[in-house]
VMD Tcl script that builds the backbone (N, CA, C; Angstrom):
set m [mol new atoms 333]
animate dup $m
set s [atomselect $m all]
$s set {name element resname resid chain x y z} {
  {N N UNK 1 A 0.842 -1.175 0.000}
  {CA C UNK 1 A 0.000 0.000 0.000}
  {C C UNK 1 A 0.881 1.229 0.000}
  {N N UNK 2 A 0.486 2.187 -0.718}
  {CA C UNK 2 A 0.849 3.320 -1.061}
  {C C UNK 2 A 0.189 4.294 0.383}
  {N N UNK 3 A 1.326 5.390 0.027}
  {CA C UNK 3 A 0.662 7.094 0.844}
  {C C UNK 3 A -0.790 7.351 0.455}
  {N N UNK 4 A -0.443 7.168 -0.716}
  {CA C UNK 4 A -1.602 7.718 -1.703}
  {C C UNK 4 A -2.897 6.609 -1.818}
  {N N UNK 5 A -2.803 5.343 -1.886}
  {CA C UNK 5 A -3.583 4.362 -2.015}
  {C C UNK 5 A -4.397 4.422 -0.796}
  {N N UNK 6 A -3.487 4.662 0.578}
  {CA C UNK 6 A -4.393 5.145 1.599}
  {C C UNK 6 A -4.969 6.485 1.881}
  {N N UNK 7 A -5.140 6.905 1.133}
  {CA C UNK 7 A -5.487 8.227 1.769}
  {C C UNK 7 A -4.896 9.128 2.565}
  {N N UNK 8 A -3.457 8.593 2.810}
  {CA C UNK 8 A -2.707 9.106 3.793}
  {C C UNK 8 A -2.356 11.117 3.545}
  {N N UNK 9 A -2.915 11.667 4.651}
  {CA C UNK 9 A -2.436 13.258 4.849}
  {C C UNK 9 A -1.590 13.039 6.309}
  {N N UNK 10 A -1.553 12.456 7.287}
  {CA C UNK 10 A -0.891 12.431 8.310}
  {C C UNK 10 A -0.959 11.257 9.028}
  {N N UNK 11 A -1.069 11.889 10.928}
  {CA C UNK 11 A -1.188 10.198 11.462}
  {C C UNK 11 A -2.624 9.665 11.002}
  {N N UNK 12 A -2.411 8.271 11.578}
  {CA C UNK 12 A -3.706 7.867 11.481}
  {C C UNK 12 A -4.594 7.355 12.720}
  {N N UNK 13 A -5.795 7.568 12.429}
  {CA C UNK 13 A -6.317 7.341 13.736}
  {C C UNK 13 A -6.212 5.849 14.111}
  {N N UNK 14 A -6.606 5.085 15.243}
  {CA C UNK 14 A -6.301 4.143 15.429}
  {C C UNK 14 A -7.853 3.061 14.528}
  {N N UNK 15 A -9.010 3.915 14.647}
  {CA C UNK 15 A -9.966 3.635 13.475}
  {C C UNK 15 A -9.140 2.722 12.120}
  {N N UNK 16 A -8.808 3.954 11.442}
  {CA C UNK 16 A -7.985 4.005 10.259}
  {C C UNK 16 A -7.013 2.718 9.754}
  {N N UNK 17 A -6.284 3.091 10.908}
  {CA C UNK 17 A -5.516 1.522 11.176}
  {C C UNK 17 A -5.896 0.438 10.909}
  {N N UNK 18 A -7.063 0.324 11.921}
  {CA C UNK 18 A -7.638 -0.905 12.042}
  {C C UNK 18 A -8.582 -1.558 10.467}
  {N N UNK 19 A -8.680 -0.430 10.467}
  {CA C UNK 19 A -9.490 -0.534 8.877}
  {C C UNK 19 A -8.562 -0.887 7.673}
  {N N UNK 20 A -7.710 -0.209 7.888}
  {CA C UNK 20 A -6.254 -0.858 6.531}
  {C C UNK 20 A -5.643 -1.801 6.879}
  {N N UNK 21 A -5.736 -2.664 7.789}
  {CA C UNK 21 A -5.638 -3.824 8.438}
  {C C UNK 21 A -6.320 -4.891 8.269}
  {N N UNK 22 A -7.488 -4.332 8.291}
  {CA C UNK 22 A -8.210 -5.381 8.001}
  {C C UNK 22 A -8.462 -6.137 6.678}
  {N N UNK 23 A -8.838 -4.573 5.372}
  {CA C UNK 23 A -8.044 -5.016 4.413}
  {C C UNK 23 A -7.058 -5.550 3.340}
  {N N UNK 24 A -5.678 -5.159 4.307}
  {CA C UNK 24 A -5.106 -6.116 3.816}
  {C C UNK 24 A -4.935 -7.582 4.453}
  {N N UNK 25 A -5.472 -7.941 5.270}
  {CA C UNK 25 A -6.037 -9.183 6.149}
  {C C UNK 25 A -6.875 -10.088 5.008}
  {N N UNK 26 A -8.088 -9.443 4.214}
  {CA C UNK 26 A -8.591 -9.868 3.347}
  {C C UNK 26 A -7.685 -10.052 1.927}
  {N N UNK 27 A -7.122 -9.113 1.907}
  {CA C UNK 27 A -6.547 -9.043 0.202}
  {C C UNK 27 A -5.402 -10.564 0.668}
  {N N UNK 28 A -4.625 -10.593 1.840}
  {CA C UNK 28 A -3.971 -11.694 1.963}
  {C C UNK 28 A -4.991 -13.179 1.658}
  {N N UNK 29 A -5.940 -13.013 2.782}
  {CA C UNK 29 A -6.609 -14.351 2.642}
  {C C UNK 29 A -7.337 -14.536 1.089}
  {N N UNK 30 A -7.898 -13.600 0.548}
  {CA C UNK 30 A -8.094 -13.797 -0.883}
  {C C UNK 30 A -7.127 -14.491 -1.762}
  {N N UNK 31 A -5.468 -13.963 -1.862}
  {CA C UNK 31 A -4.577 -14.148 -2.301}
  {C C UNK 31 A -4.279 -15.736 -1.741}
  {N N UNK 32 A -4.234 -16.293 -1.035}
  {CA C UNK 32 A -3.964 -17.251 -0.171}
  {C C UNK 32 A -4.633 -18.225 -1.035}
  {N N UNK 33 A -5.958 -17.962 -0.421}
  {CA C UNK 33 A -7.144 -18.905 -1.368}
  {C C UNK 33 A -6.862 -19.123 -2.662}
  {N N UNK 34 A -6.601 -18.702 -3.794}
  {CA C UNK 34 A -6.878 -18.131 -4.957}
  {C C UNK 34 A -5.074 -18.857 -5.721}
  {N N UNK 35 A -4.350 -18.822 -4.569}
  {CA C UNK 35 A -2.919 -19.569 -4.899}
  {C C UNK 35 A -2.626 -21.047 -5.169}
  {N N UNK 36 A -1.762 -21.157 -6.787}
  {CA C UNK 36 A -1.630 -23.194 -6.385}
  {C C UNK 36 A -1.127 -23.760 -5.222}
  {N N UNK 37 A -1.519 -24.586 -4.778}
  {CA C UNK 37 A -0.743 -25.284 -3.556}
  {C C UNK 37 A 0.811 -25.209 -3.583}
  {N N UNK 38 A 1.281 -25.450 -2.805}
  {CA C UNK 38 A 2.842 -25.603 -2.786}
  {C C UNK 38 A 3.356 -26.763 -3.549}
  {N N UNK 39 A 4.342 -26.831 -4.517}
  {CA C UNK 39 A 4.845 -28.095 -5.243}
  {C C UNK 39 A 5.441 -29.039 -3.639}
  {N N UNK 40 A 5.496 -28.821 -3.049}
  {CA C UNK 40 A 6.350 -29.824 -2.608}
  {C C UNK 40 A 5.596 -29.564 -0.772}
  {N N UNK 41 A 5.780 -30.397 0.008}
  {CA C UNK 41 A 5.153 -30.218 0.997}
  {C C UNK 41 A 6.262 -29.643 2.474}
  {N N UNK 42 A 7.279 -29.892 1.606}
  {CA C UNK 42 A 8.495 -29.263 2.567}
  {C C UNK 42 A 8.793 -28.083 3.012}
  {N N UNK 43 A 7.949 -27.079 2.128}
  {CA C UNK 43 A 7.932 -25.599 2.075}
  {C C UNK 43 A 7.370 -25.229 3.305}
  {N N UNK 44 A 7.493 -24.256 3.923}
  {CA C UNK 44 A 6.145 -23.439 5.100}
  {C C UNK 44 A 5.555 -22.729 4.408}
  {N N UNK 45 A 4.263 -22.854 4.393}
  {CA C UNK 45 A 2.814 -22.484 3.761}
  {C C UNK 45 A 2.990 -20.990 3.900}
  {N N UNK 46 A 2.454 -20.178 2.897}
  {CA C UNK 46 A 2.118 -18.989 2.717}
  {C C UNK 46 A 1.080 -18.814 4.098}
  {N N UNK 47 A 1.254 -17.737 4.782}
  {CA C UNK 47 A 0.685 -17.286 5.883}
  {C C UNK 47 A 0.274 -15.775 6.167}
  {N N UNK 48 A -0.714 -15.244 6.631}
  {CA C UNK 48 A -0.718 -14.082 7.542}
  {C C UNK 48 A -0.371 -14.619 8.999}
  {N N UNK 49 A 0.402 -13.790 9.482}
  {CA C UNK 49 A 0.539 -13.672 10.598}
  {C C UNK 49 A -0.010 -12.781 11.703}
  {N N UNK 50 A -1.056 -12.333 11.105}
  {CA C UNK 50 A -1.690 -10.999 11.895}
  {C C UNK 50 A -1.295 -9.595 11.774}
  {N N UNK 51 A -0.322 -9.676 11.023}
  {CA C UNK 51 A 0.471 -7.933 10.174}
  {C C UNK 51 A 1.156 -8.260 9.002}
  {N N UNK 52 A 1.566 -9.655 8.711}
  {CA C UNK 52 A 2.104 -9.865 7.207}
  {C C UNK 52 A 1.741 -10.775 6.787}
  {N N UNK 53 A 1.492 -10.890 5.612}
  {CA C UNK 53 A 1.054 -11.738 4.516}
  {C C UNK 53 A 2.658 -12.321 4.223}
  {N N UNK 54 A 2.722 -13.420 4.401}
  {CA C UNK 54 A 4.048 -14.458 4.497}
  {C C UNK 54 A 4.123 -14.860 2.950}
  {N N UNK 55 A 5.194 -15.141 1.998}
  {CA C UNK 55 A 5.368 -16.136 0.555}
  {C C UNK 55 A 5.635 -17.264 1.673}
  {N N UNK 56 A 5.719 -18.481 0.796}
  {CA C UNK 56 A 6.380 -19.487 1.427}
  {C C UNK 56 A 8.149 -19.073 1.680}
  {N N UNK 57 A 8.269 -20.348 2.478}
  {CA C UNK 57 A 9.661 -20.214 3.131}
  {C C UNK 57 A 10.071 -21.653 2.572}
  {N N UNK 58 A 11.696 -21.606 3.304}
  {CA C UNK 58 A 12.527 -22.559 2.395}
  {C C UNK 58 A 12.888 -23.416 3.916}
  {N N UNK 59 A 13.010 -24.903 4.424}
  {CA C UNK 59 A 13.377 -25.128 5.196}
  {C C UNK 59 A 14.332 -24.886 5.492}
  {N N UNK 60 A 14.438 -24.513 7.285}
  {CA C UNK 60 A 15.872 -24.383 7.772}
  {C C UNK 60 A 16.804 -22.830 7.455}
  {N N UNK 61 A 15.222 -21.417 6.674}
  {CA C UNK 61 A 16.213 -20.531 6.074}
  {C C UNK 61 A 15.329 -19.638 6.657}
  {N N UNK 62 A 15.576 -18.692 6.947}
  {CA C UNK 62 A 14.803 -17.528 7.329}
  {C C UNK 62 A 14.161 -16.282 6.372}
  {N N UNK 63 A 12.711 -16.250 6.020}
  {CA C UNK 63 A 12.288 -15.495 5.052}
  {C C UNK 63 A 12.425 -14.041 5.731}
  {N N UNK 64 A 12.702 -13.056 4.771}
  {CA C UNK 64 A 12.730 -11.666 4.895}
  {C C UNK 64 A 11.621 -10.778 3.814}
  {N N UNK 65 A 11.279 -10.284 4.385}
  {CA C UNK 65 A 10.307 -9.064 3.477}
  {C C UNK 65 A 10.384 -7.724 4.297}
  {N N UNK 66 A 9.814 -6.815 3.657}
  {CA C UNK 66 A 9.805 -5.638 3.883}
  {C C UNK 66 A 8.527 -5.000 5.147}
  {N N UNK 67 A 8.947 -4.374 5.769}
  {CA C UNK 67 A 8.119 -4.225 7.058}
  {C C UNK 67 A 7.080 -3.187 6.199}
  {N N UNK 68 A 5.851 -4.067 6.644}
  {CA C UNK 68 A 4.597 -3.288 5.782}
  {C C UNK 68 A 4.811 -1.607 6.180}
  {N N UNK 69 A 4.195 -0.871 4.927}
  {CA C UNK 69 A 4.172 0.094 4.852}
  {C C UNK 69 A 2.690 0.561 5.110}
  {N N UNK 70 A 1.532 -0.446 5.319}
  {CA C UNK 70 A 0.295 -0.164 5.623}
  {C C UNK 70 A 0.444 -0.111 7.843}
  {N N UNK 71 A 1.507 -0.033 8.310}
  {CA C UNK 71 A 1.643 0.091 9.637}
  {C C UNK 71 A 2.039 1.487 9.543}
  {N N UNK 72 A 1.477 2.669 10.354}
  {CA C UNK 72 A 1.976 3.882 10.314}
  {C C UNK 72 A 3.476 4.070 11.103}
  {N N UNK 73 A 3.488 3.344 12.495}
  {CA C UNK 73 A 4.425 4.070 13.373}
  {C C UNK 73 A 5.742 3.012 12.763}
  {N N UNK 74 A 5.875 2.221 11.839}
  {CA C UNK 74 A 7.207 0.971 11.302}
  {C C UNK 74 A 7.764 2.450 10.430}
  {N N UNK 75 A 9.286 1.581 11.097}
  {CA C UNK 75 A 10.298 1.741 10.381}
  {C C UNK 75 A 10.036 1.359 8.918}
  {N N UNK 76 A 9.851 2.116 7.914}
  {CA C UNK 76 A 9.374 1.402 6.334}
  {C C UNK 76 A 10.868 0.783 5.487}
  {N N UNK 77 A 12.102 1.047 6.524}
  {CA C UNK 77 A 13.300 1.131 5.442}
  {C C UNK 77 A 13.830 -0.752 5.890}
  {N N UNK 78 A 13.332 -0.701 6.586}
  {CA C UNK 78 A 13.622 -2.239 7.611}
  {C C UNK 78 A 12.829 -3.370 6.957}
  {N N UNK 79 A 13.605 -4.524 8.100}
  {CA C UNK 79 A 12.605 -5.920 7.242}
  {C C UNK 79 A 11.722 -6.988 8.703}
  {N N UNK 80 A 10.861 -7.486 8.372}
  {CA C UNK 80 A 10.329 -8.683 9.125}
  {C C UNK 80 A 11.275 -9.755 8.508}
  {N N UNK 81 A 11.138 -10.645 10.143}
  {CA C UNK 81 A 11.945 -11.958 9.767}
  {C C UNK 81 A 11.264 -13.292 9.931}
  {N N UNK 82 A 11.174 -14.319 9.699}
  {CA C UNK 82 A 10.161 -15.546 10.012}
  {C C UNK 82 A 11.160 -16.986 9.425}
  {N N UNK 83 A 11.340 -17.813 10.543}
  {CA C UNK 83 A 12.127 -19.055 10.267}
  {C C UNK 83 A 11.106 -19.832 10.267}
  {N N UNK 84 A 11.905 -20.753 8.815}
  {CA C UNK 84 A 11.127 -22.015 8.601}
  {C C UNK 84 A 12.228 -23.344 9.221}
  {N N UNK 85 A 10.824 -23.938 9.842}
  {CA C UNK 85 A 12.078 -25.552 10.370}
  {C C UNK 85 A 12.657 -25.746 9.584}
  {N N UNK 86 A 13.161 -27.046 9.967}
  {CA C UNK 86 A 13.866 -28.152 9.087}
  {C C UNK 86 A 12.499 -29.062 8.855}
  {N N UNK 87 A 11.642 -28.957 9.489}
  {CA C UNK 87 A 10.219 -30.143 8.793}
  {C C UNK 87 A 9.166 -29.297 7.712}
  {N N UNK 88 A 9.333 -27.888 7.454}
  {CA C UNK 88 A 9.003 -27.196 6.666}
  {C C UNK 88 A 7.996 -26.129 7.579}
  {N N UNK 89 A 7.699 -25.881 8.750}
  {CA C UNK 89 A 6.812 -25.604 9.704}
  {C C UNK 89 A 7.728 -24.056 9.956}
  {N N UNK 90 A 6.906 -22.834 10.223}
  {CA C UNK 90 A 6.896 -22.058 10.484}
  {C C UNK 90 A 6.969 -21.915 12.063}
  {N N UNK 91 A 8.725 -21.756 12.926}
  {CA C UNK 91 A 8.296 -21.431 14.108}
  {C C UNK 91 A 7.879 -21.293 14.872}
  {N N UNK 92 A 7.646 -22.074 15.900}
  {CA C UNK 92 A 5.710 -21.706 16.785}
  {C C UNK 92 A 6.355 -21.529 17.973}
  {N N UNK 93 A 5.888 -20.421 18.930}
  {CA C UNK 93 A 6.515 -20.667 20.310}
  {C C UNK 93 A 4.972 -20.632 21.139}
  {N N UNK 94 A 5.638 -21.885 21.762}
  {CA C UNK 94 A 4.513 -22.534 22.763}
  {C C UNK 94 A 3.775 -21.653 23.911}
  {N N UNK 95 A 4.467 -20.937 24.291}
  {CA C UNK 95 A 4.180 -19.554 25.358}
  {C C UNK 95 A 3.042 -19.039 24.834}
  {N N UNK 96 A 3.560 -18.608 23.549}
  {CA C UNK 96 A 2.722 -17.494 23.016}
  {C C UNK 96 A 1.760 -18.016 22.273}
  {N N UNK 97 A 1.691 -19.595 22.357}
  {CA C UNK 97 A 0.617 -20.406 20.989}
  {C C UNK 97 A 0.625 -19.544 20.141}
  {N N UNK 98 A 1.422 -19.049 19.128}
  {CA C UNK 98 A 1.732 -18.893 17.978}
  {C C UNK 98 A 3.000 -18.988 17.270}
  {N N UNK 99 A 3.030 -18.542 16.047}
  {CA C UNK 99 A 4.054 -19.076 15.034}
  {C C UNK 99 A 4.918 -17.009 15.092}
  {N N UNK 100 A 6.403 -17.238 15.533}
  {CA C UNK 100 A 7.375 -16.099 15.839}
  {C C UNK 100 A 7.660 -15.466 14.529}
  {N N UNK 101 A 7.525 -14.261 14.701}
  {CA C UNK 101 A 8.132 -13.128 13.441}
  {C C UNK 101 A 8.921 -12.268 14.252}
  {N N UNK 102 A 9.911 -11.618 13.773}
  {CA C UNK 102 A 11.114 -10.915 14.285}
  {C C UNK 102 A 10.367 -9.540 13.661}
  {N N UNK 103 A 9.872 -8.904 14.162}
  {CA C UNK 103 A 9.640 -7.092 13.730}
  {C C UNK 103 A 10.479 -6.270 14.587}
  {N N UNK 104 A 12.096 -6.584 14.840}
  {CA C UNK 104 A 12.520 -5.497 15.497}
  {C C UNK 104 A 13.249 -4.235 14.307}
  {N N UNK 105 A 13.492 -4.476 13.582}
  {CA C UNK 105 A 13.859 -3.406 12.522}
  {C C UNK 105 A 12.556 -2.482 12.267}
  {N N UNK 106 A 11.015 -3.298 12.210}
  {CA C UNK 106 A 10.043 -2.604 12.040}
  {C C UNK 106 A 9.944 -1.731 13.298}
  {N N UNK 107 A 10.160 -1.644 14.120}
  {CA C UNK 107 A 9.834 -1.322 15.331}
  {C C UNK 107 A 10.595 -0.245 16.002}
  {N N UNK 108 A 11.865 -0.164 15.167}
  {CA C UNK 108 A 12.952 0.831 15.355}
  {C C UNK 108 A 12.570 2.323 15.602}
  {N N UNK 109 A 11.457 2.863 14.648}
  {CA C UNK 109 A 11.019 4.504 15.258}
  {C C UNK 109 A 10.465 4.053 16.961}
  {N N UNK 110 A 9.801 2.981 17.341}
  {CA C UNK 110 A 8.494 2.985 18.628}
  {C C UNK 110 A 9.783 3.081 19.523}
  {N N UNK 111 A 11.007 2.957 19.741}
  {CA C UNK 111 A 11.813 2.647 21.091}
  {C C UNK 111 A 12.639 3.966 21.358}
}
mol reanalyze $m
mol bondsrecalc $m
mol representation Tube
mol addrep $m
């Protein structure tokens, strides 16, 4: 998402947010749906994670993308990080019953 694609003139309200969030929440799961399966079952599955829309990953390698630009207060110049096992499985930490993404580069203006 663009400045411009959002409507962006300044901050955004936390409304706002939640609303360009949600959309791209959908445009992921659309995209998701709408994708061939993975050739091979070794891969980690294309995912949202609740702020990024994941490609697949490579076992044992750590995927990088660009820290969404639909988050107002992210660092936009930085990256998200997400390890895939060695069984093709996306990270999960048991604490948190979910699957770990590294957003500290995104996160660099909040500290």
């Amino acid at each position: 998402w663009t400045d411009a694609q959002m409507g962006f003139d300044g901050p955004l309200s936390a409304q706002e947010q939640m609303f360009i969030m949600y959309e791209v929440k959908m445009q992921c799961y659309q995209n998701l749906s709408s994708m061939e399966p993975a050739t091979t079952d070794e891969l980690c599955p294309r995912d949202w994670d609740g702020l990024i829309c994941w490609p697949q990953g490579s076992p044992g390698q750590v995927t990088k993308v660009p820290c969404p630009s639909y988050i107002y207060d992210f660092n936009h110049k930085g990256h998200a990080y997400r390890k895939c096992d060695a069984n093709g499985s996306w990270v999960f930490v048991e604490n948190w019953n979910k699957t770990w993404t590294n957003y500290s580069e995104c996160l660099r203006f909040l500290q």
